[in-house]
N, C-alpha and C positions, 0 to 999 in steps of 0.2 A: 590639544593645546592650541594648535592653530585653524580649528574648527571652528569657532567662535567669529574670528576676523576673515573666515571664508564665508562664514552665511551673513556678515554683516556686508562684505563688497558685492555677494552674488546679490542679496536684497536694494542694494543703493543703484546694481545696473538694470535691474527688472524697473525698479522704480522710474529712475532716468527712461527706459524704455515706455513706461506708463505713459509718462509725461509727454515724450515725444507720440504717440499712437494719440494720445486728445489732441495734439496739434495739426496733425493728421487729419485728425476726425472731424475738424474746424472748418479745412482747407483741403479737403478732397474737392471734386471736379464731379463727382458722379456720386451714384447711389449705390453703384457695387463696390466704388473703395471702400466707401462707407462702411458697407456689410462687410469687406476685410478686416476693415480697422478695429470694427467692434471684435471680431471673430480674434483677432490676435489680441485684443485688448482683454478676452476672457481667458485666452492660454498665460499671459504674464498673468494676471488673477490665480490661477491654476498655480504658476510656480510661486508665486507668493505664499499660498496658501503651504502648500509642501513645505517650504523651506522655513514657513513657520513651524510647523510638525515637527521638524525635525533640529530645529532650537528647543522646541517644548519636550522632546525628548516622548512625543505621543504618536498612536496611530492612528487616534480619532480623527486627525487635519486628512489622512490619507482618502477615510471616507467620504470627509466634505468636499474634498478636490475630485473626485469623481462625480457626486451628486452636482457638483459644476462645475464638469465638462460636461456630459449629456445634456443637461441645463445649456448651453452653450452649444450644442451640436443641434438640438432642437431648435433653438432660435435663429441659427445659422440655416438650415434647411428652411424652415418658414419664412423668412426672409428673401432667401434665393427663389420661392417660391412665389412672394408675393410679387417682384420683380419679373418674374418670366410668366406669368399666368393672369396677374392681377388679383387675384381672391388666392384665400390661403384652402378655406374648405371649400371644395369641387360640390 
Protein backbone atom coordinates (compact mmCIF):
# COMPACT_ATOMS: atom_id res chain seq x y z
CA UNK A 1 0.00 0.00 0.00
CA UNK A 2 2.68 2.46 0.70
CA UNK A 3 5.05 1.05 -1.92
CA UNK A 4 3.84 2.97 -4.58
CA UNK A 5 4.56 6.56 -2.85
CA UNK A 6 7.96 4.88 -1.86
CA UNK A 7 9.17 4.34 -5.49
CA UNK A 8 7.60 7.53 -6.47
CA UNK A 9 9.83 9.68 -3.70
CA UNK A 10 12.85 7.20 -4.08
CA UNK A 11 12.55 8.08 -8.19
CA UNK A 12 11.85 12.20 -7.58
CA UNK A 13 15.39 12.04 -5.27
CA UNK A 14 17.47 9.97 -7.96
CA UNK A 15 16.12 12.23 -10.36
CA UNK A 16 16.76 15.56 -8.26
CA UNK A 17 20.26 13.79 -8.04
CA UNK A 18 20.40 13.49 -11.98
CA UNK A 19 19.94 16.93 -12.27
CA UNK A 20 22.26 18.05 -9.77
CA UNK A 21 25.29 15.47 -11.34
CA UNK A 22 24.59 17.58 -15.08
CA UNK A 23 25.18 20.58 -13.16
CA UNK A 24 28.19 19.14 -11.94
CA UNK A 25 29.04 17.93 -15.21
CA UNK A 26 28.73 21.73 -16.54
CA UNK A 27 31.00 23.04 -13.80
CA UNK A 28 33.57 20.68 -12.91
CA UNK A 29 37.31 22.16 -12.89
CA UNK A 30 38.93 19.08 -14.20
CA UNK A 31 38.53 15.99 -16.44
CA UNK A 32 38.45 13.56 -13.58
CA UNK A 33 35.43 15.08 -11.88
CA UNK A 34 34.24 14.86 -14.94
CA UNK A 35 34.80 11.15 -15.37
CA UNK A 36 33.24 11.00 -11.59
CA UNK A 37 30.24 12.76 -12.62
CA UNK A 38 29.51 10.67 -15.47
CA UNK A 39 30.50 7.40 -13.44
CA UNK A 40 27.87 8.50 -10.68
CA UNK A 41 25.64 9.72 -13.22
CA UNK A 42 25.45 5.98 -14.60
CA UNK A 43 24.89 4.42 -10.86
CA UNK A 44 21.57 6.89 -10.48
CA UNK A 45 20.81 5.51 -14.35
CA UNK A 46 21.39 1.99 -12.60
CA UNK A 47 18.69 2.75 -9.65
CA UNK A 48 16.44 4.24 -11.89
CA UNK A 49 16.29 1.56 -13.99
CA UNK A 50 15.71 -0.96 -10.89
CA UNK A 51 13.21 0.83 -9.29
CA UNK A 52 11.47 0.87 -12.42
CA UNK A 53 11.52 -3.05 -12.43
CA UNK A 54 10.17 -3.05 -9.55
CA UNK A 55 7.11 -0.59 -10.14
CA UNK A 56 6.68 -2.91 -13.39
CA UNK A 57 6.45 -5.78 -11.04
CA UNK A 58 9.47 -7.43 -13.76
CA UNK A 59 12.87 -9.00 -13.63
CA UNK A 60 13.74 -8.10 -17.10
CA UNK A 61 14.89 -4.20 -15.73
CA UNK A 62 17.21 -6.38 -13.29
CA UNK A 63 19.04 -7.64 -16.32
CA UNK A 64 19.26 -4.29 -18.21
CA UNK A 65 20.65 -2.65 -15.06
CA UNK A 66 23.61 -4.95 -14.97
CA UNK A 67 24.08 -4.84 -18.90
CA UNK A 68 24.63 -1.05 -17.66
CA UNK A 69 26.78 -1.23 -15.11
CA UNK A 70 29.47 -3.09 -16.94
CA UNK A 71 28.53 -0.81 -19.79
CA UNK A 72 29.39 1.84 -17.17
CA UNK A 73 32.34 0.25 -15.49
CA UNK A 74 34.02 -0.22 -19.01
CA UNK A 75 33.67 3.43 -19.84
CA UNK A 76 34.71 4.38 -16.43
CA UNK A 77 38.13 2.33 -16.83
CA UNK A 78 38.79 3.61 -20.52
CA UNK A 79 38.31 6.76 -19.48
CA UNK A 80 40.70 6.67 -16.40
CA UNK A 81 42.78 5.27 -18.80
CA UNK A 82 42.78 7.74 -21.47
CA UNK A 83 43.55 10.34 -18.73
CA UNK A 84 46.61 8.55 -17.39
CA UNK A 85 48.22 7.04 -20.48
CA UNK A 86 46.68 9.18 -23.40
CA UNK A 87 45.65 6.31 -25.79
CA UNK A 88 43.20 3.87 -24.67
CA UNK A 89 44.63 0.80 -26.80
CA UNK A 90 48.49 0.23 -25.95
Amino acid sequence: MILPYALLFMIACIALALILNLWRLFTASTLADRILTLDTMTVNGIALVVLYGVWAGTGLYLEVAVLLALTGFVGTVAYCKYLLRGSIIE
